[in-house]
C-alpha positions in Angstrom: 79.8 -140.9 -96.3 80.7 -137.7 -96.0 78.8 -134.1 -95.5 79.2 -130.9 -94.2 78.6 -129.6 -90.6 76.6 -126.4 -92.5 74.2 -129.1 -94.2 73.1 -130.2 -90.3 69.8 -127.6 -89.1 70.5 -126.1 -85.9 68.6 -128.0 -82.9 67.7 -126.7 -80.0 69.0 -126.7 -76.4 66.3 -129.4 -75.6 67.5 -131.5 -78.9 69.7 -134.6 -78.1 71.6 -135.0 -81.2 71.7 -135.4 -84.6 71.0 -138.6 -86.4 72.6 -138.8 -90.1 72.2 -142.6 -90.4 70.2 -145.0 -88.4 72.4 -148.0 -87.7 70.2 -151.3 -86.7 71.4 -154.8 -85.6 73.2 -156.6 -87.3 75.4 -153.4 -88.4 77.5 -151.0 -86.2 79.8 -148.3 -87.0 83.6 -149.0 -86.7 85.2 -145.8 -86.9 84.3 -141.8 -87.5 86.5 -139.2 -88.3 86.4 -135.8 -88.4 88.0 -133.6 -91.5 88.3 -129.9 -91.4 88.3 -127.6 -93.7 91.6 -126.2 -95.7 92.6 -123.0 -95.4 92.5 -121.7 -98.7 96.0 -119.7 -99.6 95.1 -116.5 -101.2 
């Protein structure tokens, strides 16, 4: 799965994170990666 960090709305101070998936029993997440952008050579 993959998105970008500009597709996530701003939460407020009070907010306590963001949830992009919902992972229930029996799953669980394994790994997470972040990828930044290229700079783009002009």
């Amino acid at each position: 799965m993959r998105f970008k960090a500009t597709d996530i709305k701003e939460q407020g101070t009070g907010a306590s994170g963001v949830n992009v998936v919902r992972v229930t029993e029996p799953d669980f997440i394994v790994g997470l990666d972040k990828i930044q952008e290229e700079e783009k050579e002009e």
